[in-house]
MARNURO-583629 format. One record per residue (C-alpha): x, y, z. Coordinates in steps of 0.02 Angstrom, whole numbers, plus 50000, padded with zeros to 5 digits. Example, Ala and Ser with C-alpha at 12.3 -4.5 7.8 and 13.67 -1.06 7.14 Angstrom:
2
      u      v      w
  50615  49775  50390
  50684  49947  50357
This chain:
875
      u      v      w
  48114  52709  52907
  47992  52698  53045
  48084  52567  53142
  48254  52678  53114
  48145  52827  53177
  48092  52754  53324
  48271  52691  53392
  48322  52874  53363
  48199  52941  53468
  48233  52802  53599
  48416  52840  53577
  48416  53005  53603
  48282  52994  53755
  48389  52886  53841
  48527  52990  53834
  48454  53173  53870
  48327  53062  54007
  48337  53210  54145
  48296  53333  54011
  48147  53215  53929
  48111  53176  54124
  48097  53371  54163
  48015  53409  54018
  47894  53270  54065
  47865  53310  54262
  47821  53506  54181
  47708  53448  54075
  47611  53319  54181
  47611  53466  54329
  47532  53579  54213
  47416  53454  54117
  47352  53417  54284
  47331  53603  54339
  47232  53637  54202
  47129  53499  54223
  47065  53530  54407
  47061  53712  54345
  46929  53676  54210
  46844  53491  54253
  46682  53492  54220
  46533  53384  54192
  46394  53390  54078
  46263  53275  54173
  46132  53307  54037
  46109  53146  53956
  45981  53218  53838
  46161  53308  53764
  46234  53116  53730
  46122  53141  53558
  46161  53260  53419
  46032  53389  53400
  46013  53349  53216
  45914  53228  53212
  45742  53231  53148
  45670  53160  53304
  45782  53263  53427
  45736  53411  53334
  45554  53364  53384
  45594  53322  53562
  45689  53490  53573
  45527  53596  53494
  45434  53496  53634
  45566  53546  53766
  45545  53699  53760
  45373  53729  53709
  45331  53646  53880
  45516  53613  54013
  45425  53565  54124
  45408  53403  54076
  45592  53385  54062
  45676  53464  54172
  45544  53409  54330
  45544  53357  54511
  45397  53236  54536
  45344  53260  54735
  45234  53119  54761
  45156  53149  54919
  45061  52975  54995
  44982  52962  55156
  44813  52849  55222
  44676  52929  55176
  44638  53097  55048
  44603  53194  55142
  44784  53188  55245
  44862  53188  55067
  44768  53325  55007
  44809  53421  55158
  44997  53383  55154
  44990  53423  54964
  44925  53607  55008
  45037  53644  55137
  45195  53597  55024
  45133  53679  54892
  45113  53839  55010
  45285  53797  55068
  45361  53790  54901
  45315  53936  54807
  45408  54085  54873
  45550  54006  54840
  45562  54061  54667
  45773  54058  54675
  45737  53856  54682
  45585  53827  54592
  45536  53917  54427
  45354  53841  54444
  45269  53729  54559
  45100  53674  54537
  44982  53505  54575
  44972  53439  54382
  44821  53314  54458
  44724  53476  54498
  44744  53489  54677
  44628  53591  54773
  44517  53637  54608
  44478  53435  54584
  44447  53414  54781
  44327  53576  54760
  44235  53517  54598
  44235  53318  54618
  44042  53304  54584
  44066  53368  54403
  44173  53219  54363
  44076  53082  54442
  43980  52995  54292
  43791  53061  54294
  43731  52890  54376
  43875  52914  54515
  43810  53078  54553
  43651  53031  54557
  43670  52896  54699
  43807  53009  54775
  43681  53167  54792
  43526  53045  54864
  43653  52963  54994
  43693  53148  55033
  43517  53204  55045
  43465  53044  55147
  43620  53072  55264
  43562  53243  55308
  43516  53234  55482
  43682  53137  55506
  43780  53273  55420
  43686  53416  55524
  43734  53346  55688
  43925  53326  55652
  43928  53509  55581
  43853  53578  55721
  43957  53496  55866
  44112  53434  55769
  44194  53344  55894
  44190  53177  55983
  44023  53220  56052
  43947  53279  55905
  44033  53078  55839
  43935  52993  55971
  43773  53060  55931
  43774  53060  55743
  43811  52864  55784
  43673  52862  55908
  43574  52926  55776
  43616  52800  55639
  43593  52647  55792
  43420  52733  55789
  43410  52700  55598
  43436  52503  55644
  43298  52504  55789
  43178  52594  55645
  43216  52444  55540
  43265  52626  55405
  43440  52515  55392
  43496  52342  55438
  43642  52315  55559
  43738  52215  55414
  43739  52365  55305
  43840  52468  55447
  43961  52345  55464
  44089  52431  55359
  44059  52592  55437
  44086  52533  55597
  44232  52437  55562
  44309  52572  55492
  44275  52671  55675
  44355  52512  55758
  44502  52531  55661
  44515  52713  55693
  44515  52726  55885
  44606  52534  55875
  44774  52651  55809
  44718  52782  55934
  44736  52650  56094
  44890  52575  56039
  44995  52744  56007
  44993  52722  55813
  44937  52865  55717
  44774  52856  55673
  44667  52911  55528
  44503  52907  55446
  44415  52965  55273
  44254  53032  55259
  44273  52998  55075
  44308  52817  55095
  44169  52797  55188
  44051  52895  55074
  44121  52796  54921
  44068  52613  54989
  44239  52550  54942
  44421  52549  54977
  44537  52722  54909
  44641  52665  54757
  44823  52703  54772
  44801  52858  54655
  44660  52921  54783
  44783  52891  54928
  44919  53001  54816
  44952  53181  54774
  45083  53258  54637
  45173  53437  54670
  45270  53459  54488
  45408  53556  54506
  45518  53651  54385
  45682  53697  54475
  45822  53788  54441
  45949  53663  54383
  46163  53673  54382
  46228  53580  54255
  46394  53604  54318
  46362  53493  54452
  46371  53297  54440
  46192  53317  54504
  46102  53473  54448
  45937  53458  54543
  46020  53400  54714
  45979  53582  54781
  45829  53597  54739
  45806  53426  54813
  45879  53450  54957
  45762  53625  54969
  45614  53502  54970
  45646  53350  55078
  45687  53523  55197
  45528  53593  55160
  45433  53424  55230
  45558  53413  55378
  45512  53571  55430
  45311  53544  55422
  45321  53378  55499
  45195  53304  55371
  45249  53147  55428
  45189  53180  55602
  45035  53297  55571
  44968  53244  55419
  45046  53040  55441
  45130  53071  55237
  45288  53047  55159
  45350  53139  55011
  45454  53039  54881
  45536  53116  54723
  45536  53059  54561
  45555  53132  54385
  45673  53179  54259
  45798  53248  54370
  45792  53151  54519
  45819  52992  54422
  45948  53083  54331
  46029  53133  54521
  46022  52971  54581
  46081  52888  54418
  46238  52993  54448
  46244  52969  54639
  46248  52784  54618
  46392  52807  54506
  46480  52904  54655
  46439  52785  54782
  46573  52675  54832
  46690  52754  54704
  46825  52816  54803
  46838  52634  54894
  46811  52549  54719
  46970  52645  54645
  47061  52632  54797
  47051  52458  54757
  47096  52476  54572
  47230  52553  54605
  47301  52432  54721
  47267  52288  54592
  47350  52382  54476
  47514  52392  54562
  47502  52215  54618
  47490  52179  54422
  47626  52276  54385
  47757  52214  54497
  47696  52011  54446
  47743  52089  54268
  47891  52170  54296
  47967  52085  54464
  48042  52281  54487
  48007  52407  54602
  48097  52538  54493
  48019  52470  54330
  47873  52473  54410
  47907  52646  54473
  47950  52702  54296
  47789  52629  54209
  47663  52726  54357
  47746  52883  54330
  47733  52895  54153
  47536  52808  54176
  47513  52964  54270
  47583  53070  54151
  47495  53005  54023
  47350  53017  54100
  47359  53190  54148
  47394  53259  53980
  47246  53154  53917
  47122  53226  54034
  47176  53405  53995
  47162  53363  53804
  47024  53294  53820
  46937  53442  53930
  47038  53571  53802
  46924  53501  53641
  46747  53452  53725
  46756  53568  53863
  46660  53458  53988
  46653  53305  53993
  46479  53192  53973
  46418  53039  54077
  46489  52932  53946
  46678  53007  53903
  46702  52996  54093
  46735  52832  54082
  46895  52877  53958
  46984  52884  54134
  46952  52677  54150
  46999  52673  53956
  47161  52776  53954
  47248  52684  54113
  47173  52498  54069
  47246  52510  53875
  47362  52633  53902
  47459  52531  54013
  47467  52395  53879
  47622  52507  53789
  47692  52520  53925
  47707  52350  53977
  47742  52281  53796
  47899  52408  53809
  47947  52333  53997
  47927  52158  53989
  48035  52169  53798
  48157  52271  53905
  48173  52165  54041
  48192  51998  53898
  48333  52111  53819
  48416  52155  54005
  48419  51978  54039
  48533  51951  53884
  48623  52091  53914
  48696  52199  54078
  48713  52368  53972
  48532  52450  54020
  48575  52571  53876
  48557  52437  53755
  48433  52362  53829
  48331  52486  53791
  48367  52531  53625
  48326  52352  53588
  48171  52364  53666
  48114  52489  53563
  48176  52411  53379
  48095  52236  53440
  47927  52337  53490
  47930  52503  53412
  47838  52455  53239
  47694  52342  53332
  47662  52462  53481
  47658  52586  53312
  47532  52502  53239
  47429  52458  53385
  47412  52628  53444
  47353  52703  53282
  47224  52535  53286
  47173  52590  53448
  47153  52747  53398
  47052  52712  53253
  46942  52605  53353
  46880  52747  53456
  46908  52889  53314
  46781  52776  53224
  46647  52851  53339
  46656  53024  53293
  46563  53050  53122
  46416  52961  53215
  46241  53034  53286
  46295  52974  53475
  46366  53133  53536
  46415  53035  53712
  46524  52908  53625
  46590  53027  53498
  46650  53128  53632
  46718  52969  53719
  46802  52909  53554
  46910  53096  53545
  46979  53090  53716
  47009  52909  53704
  47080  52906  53525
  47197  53068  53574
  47221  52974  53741
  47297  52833  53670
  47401  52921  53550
  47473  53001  53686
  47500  52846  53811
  47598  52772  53646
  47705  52935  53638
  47752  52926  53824
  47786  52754  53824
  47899  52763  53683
  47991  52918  53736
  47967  52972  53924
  47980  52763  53978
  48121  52740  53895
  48191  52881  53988
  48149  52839  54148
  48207  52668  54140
  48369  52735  54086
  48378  52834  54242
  48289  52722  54391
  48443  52576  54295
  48360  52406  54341
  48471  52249  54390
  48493  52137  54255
  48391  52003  54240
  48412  51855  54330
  48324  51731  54228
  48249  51735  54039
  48067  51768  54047
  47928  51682  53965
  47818  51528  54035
  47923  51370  54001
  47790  51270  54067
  47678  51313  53939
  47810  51236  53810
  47688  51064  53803
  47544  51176  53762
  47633  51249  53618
  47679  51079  53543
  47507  51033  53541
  47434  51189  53466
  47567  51163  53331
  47524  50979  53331
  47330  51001  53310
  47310  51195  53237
  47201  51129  53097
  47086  51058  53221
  47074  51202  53334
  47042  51329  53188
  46913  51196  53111
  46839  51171  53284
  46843  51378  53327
  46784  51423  53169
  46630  51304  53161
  46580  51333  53329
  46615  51537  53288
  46484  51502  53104
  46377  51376  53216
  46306  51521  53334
  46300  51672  53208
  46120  51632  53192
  46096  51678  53391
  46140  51854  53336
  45952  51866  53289
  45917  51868  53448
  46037  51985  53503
  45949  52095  53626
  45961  52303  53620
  45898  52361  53781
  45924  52565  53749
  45789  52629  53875
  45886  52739  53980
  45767  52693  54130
  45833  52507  54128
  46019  52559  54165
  45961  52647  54327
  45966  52547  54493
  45783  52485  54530
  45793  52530  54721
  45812  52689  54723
  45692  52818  54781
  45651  52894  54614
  45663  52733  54484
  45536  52646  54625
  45417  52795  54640
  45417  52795  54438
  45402  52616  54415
  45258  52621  54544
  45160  52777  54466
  45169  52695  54282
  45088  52543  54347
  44937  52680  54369
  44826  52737  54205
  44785  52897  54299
  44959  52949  54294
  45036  52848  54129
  45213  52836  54090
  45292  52819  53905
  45162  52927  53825
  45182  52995  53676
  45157  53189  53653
  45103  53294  53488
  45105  53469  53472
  44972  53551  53391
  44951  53755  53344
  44765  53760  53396
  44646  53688  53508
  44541  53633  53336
  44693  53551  53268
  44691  53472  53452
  44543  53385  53451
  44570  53336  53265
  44750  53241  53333
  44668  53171  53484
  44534  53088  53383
  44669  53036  53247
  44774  52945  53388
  44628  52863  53474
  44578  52749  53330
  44765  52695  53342
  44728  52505  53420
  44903  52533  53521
  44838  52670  53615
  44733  52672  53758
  44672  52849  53767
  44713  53041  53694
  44691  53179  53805
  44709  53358  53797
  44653  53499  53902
  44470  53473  53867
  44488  53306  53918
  44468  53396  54093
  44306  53462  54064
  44156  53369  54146
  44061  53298  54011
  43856  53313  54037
  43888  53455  54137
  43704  53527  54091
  43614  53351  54172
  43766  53367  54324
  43726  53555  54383
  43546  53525  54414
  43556  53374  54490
  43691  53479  54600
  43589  53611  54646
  43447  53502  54688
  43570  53417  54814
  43641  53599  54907
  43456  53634  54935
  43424  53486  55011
  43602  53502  55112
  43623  53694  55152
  43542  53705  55294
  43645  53533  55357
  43803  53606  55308
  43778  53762  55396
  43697  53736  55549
  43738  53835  55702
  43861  53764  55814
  43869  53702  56001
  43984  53762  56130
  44148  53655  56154
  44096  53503  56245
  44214  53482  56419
  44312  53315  56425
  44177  53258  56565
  44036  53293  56418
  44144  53192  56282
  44165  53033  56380
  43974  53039  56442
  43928  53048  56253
  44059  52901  56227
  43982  52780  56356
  43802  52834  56290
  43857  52779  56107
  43934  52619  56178
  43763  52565  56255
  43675  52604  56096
  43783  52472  56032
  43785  52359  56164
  43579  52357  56164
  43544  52346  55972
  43699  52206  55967
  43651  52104  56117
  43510  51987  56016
  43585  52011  55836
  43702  51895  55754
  43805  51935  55591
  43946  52031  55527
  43836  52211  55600
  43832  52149  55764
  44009  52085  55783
  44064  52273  55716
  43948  52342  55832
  44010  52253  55987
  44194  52267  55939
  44162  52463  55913
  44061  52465  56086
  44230  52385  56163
  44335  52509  56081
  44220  52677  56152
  44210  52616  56305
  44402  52582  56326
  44413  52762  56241
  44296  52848  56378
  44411  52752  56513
  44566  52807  56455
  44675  52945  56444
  44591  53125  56376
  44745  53098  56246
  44686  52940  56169
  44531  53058  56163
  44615  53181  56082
  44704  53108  55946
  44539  53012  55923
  44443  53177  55883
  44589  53232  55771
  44578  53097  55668
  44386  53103  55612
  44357  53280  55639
  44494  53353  55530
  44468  53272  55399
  44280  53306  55409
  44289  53480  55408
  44394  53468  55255
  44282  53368  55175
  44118  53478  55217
  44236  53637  55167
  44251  53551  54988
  44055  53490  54988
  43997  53662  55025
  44086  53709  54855
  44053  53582  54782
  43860  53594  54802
  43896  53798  54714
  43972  53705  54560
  43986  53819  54422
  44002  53758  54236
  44204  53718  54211
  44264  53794  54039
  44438  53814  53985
  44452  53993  54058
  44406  53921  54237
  44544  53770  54242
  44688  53801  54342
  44812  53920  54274
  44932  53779  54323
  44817  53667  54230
  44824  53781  54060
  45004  53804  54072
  45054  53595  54068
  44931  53593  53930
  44942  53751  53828
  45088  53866  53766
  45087  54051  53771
  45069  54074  53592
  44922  53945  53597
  45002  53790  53554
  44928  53629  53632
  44992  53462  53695
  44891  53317  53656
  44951  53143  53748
  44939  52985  53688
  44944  52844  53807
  44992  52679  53776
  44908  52511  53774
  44967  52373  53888
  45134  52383  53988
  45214  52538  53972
  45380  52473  54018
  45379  52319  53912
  45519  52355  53769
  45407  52268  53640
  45243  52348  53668
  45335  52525  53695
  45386  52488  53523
  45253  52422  53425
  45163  52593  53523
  45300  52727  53443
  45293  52656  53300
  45108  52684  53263
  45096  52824  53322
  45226  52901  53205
  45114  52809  53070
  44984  52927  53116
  45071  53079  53170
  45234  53111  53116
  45290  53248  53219
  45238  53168  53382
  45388  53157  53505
  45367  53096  53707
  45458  53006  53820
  45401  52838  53706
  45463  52898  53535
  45615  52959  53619
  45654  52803  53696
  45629  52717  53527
  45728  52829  53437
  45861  52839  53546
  45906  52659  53537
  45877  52645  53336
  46004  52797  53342
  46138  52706  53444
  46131  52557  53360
  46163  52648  53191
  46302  52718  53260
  46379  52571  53317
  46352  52492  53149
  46434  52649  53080
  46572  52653  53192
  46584  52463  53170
  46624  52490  52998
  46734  52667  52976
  46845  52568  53116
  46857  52393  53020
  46894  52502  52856
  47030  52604  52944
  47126  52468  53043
  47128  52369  52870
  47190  52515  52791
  47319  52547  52932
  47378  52363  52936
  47393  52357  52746
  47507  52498  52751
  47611  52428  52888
  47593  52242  52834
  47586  52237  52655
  47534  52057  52616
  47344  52021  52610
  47350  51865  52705
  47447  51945  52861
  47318  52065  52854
  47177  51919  52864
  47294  51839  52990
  47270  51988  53076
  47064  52037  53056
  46996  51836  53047
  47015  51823  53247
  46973  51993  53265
  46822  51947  53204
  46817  51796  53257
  46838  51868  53459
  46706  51987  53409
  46565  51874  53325
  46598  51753  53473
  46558  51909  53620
  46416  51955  53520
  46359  51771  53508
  46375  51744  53703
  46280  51893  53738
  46133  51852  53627
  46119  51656  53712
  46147  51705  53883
  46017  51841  53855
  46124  52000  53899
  46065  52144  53825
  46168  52295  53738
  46147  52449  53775
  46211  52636  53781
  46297  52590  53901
  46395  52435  53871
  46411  52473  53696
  46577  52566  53697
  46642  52371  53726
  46655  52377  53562
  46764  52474  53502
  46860  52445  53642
  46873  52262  53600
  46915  52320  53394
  47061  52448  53489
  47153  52322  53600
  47100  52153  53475
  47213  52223  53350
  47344  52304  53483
  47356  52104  53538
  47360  52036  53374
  47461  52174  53281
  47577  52080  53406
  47580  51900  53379
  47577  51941  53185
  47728  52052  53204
  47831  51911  53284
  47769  51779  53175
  47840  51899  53027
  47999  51872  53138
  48020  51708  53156
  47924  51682  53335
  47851  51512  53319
  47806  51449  53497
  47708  51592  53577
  47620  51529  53745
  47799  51507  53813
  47861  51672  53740
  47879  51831  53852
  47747  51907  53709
  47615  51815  53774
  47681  51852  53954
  47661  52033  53914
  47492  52020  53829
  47428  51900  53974
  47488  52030  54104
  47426  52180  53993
  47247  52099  53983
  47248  52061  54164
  47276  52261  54164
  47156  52292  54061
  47035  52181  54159
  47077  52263  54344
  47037  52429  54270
  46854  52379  54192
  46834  52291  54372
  46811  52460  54462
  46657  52476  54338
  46594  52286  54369
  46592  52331  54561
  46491  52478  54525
  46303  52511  54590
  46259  52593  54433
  46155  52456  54334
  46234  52550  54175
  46402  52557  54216
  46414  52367  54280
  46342  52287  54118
  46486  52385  54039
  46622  52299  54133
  46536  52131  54109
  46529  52149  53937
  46724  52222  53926
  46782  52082  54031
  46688  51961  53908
  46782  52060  53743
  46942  52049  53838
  46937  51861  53881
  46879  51840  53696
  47013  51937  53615
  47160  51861  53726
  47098  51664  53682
  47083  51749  53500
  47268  51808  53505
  47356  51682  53615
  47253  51523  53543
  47171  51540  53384
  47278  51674  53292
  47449  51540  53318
  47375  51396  53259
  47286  51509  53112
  47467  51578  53071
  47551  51418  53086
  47755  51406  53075
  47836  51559  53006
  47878  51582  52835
  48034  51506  52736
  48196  51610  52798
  48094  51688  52930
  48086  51524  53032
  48279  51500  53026
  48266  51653  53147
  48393  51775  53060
  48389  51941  53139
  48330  51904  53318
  48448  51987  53440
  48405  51968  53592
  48270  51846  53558
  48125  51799  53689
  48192  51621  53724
  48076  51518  53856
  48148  51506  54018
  48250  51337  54053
């Protein structure tokens, strides 16, 4: 019935062509209208879940207790010292915040000015205490540079500390540092480089640490999810905002991004980049393909229009059910043409094997579609199955990819079976000039015949032989590993998680008081996977009451050295006298001294003196580079040396908002031990921490989560599409062992991918894991095939134009997953690698193991009754 079906509908296609051809062309037009009219793109990968789940539900509550630390722009502002990236920190800040149609929030979420202002407080009490007597003993030092800030004011408090040497009050060694650090200054100064000093550096006795040399600006921008990149505005309103205050020049700082949304940005820019050139070349491999298929420009012809067809009414179907599309059912365009062009070159190259037999192109074609009608039946609803199989799971992205793609192939099957037909009709073809098939490969047959117990003995053991490697099958769902390492924001993130001071894969709770807090933070920090818990009161100064005296004790000793009165403005004449006069204080207490001291000191005197020689602009910049940061560092002291006790009501408004909700709900972090980006310890870290708080979500238990979620879908997927395409072939089969002739390589190609991932060390993941069902979709298309023929009475395959058209439909198939091979995008390359392993897999599966697993045809079937028009090998 089906087979009589389908020559009616090939039959009567072939002879109302124009009006199936019309009908067709309208269609297509108007599929395609309505899909430029309503594309769209959901770039929201946190949507690729369902919203269901326990631990989505969680992540959600989170999200919205506290967006900002979802949907965020990281500016990472780094420059030499910090003091320049304090400064640069302010003025972006300043810059930033009117522009509230951008940015819903920005703030400094390390404290910014507040931290600079109250340091002291969170010095331990023994730091302080050194810290405060070094103050109090640099007093006269401090007095004279606050009262003449300027290069003078520089050569005198230096005089002053040579003085300190010639007292014997310090040795020369001990200044080595300090002058070194001078050198290095006015070194940048002479040579045209910017140059920079810290006051703080030189206070602290010991190098800045990268997180001293670094500021954060979080901000929370208006996003478009409509875009392919939703934050690229509010991007592009910030590198603006640094262009246009030169921090580069004035404050020697760059500004990076990183972040939830630039990563996200980026993710999808790298998927753009190189796309257009990448499909340009698709494309042209694809009609290359064709015409070594089809040796026919007007075949050829006919197959790319109704492709395109196809393919239009796909995308609109697909946009008519989902809406928008996701980063994941994007790639249905790669899916539809690559197996969707399978149909229609199973229908061709049958055609062109019936045209060579006979001139009528009428018949031809009728004949095309008896001989293939049943298998491309079958194959298509197996295709479809494969990707239908997706939808009842928890992966929203696949499911949504599984729709399009099931509808999408139901649809290339329709138009190859009725619009093809129609067009061949119409372009006419020459007949065929000689049969097809590869006659050389007629040896290769024999000896599969010869030896098929040994190559499904051999296959098989090897295929048993290896399932133990599947233990070590590695699932690799972190989305962060699928980005491209080099890119701005994936380096800046990589780089600030390597920091404890800003930790990445934490873990987050949220608690309804501050008591319930404290009770949580004290609960996770007895967890031996996690390094530390904080909450807000983990930025109160502890031993505040031993701190504030020891403060005040210091601002009475300072106050008058802080705020001295000043001297005039010294003329350039007065600043290189002082220069030469601080030189010769070098030069005389270096002269008889040996050492590390004495060697800074005479390197320094060499730089001064070449500095009082010079230009007034190496003076200049000179000045600039100790005094600014000096006067921002005795701004800070001053309030510093006023501390007040820090409660809760005197953080940062910023401060309490990243920290606290409205309705007074808190956040309490959990940080994890070890390597945050290790897959293991990340982990063996979520996993305890659920032991001892349930309802704790974060960027780690999210991670986790997500990956155990994906790989239960693909397990459920794995089986709803093995159930259904037995089902399906049962139905169409009806004999148990064709269906196990049919599902043993299947399985076979599928344990065997699996296997060579898992030794070779490639890792699945939410990515490359829609291989799968591709490979269950176009393993049973290729081997619905070969079973369908053997049921016939085809016996020697490799030489038959079946295995022509499956060789040429997997090279297809192959050209359209190179395009996602080629690509940039981490993600989107391990998928091709991993289809063009499934393919190569199912087509040795098909063309080699499933013949000599089949063996010769049965009884009367062998004798070849019924097989008009039969493939013969070529001559």
């Amino acid at each position: 019935m089906l087979n009589a079906f389908i020559r009616r509908t090939a039959d009567f296609c072939s002879r109302h062509r124009w009006l199936v051809i019309g009908f067709g062309v309208i269609l297509g037009a108007l599929s395609a209208t309505y899909a430029e009219r309503h594309f769209g793109i959901n770039s929201d990968i946190s949507k690729l879940i369902s919203a269901n789940l326990p631990w989505r539900q969680r992540e959600l509550a989170f999200q919205q207790a506290f967006p900002t630390h979802i949907e965020s722009i990281l500016a990472v502002v780094r420059a030499p010292t910090p003091e320049l990236a304090s400064s640069a920190q302010k003025k972006l800040l300043d810059e930033l915040q009117p522009e509230t149609n951008l940015f819903r929030s920005t703030y400094a979420p390390d404290g910014g000015a507040f931290f600079d202002r109250n340091f002291l407080l969170y010095l331990s009490t023994e730091e302080l205490g050194h810290t405060s007597q070094g103050l109090t003993t640099a007093a006269p030092l401090i007095r004279t540079l606050a009262s003449d800030p300027n290069i003078r004011g520089l050569s005198d408090s230096l005089k002053l500390t040579v003085r300190g040497v010639e007292t014997g009050r310090v040795s020369l060694d001990d200044l080595a540092r300090t002058l070194n650090m001078a050198a290095d200054t006015i070194d940048d100064a002479l040579v045209g480089r910017e140059p920079s000093f810290s006051w703080r550096v030189l206070m602290s006795g010991k190098p800045a640490t990268p997180s001293e040399l670094r500021r954060l600006i979080n901000v929370w921008p208006v996003l478009d999810y409509r875009a392919l990149q939703p934050g690229e505005k509010a991007a592009a309103a910030i590198r603006d905002a640094v262009r246009r205050l030169a921090l580069s020049k004035d404050d020697n700082a760059d500004v990076r991004l990183t972040g939830p949304v630039p990563i996200a940005d980026e993710e999808f820019a790298t998927l753009q980049d190189g796309a257009l050139l990448n499909g340009a070349l698709t494309a042209a491999i694809v009609l290359l393909i064709l015409w070594l298929a089809l040796q026919s420009l007007r075949i050829v012809a006919a197959v790319v229009v109704s492709l395109l067809i196809g393919f239009a009414v796909t995308a609109a179907a697909g946009l008519l059910m989902v809406g928008s599309l996701n980063p994941i059912s994007i790639a249905f365009a790669v899916l539809c043409i690559g197996l969707g062009a399978d149909f229609a070159i199973q229908f061709s190259v049958r055609y062109r094997a019936a045209r060579h037999e006979n001139d009528d192109v009428y018949a031809a074609v009728l004949h095309a579609a008896e001989r293939v009608g049943v298998p491309l039946t079958v194959a298509a609803a197996a295709a479809a199955a494969g990707f239908l199989s997706f939808i009842p799971t928890s992966y929203q992205g696949l499911a949504e990819l599984g729709l399009i793609s099931g509808c999408g192939m139901v649809i290339a099957y329709v138009v190859s079976m009725t619009l093809l037909p129609a067009l061949l009709r119409a372009v006419n073809p020459p007949q065929e000039p000689r049969p097809l098939g590869y006659a050389a490969l007629a040896p290769a047959d024999h000896v599969l015949q010869r030896h098929r117990f040994a190559v499904v003995a051999i296959t098989s053991f090897v295929a048993l032989a290896a399932l133990p490697a599947l233990l070590h099958l590695r699932f690799d769902f972190d989305p962060l590993k699928l980005r491209d390492p080099h890119t701005e924001s994936v380096a800046t993130y990589l780089e600030l998680s390597k920091d404890p001071i800003t930790p990445a894969n934490t873990a987050q709770v949220l608690a309804s008081s501050a008591t319930e807090a404290a009770a949580v933070a004290k609960r996770l920090a007895d967890v031996p996977e996690v390094s530390q818990a904080r909450t807000l009161d983990s930025f109160i100064p502890k031993q505040q009451d031993t701190k504030l005296p020891l403060i005040a004790d210091a601002s009475r000793s300072l106050n008058m050295a802080l705020n001295p009165q000043t001297k005039p403005q010294p003329t350039d004449a007065e600043q290189v006298a002082a220069l030469r006069d601080a030189a010769k204080s070098l030069h005389d207490v270096a002269i008889n001294a040996s050492g590390p001291g004495a060697a800074a000191a005479s390197r320094l005197e060499r730089d001064l003196a070449q500095l009082a020689d010079g230009d007034a602009a190496w003076r200049a910049k000179a000045e600039r580079a100790f005094i600014v940061p000096l006067k921002q560092d005795f701004e800070d002291l001053r309030q510093a040396l006023n501390a007040q006790p820090i409660t809760r009501e005197t953080l940062p408004q910023d401060l309490l908002r990243d920290w606290v909700t409205q309705d007074g709900r808190e956040r309490v972090e959990a940080v994890p031990k070890g390597d945050p980006n290790d897959s293991e310890t990340l982990r063996r870290f979520a996993d305890a921490v659920l032991v001892a708080e349930p309802n704790a979500t974060g960027q780690a238990i999210n991670t986790v989560e997500w990956g155990r979620t994906i790989l239960k879908a693909f397990i459920q997927a794995g089986g709803w599409a093995l159930l259904s395409i037995t089902l399906l072939l049962w139905i169409v089969l009806r004999r148990f062992i064709d269906v196990m002739l049919t599902l043993i390589p299947l399985l076979v190609a599928a344990a065997v991918t699996l296997e060579i991932c898992a030794l070779s060390g490639f890792a699945l993941n939410y990515a490359n894991i829609i291989a799968l069902p591709v490979l269950l979709g176009v393993g049973v298309a290729f081997k619905i095939y070969y079973v369908m023929e053997w049921r016939r009475g085809e016996n020697n395959f490799l030489q038959s134009s079946l295995t022509r058209a499956v060789f040429f439909s997997a090279l297809m198939t192959a050209a359209a997953f190179g395009s996602l091979w080629l690509s940039r995008h981490p993600g989107m390359s391990s998928m091709g690698k991993l289809l063009a392993l499934s393919l190569v897999c199912t087509l040795a599966a098909a063309a080699l193991y499933q013949p000599a697993l089949m063996g010769p045809p049965r009884g009367a079937q062998a004798s070849g009754r019924g097989r008009t028009f039969s493939s013969r090998p070529a001559e």
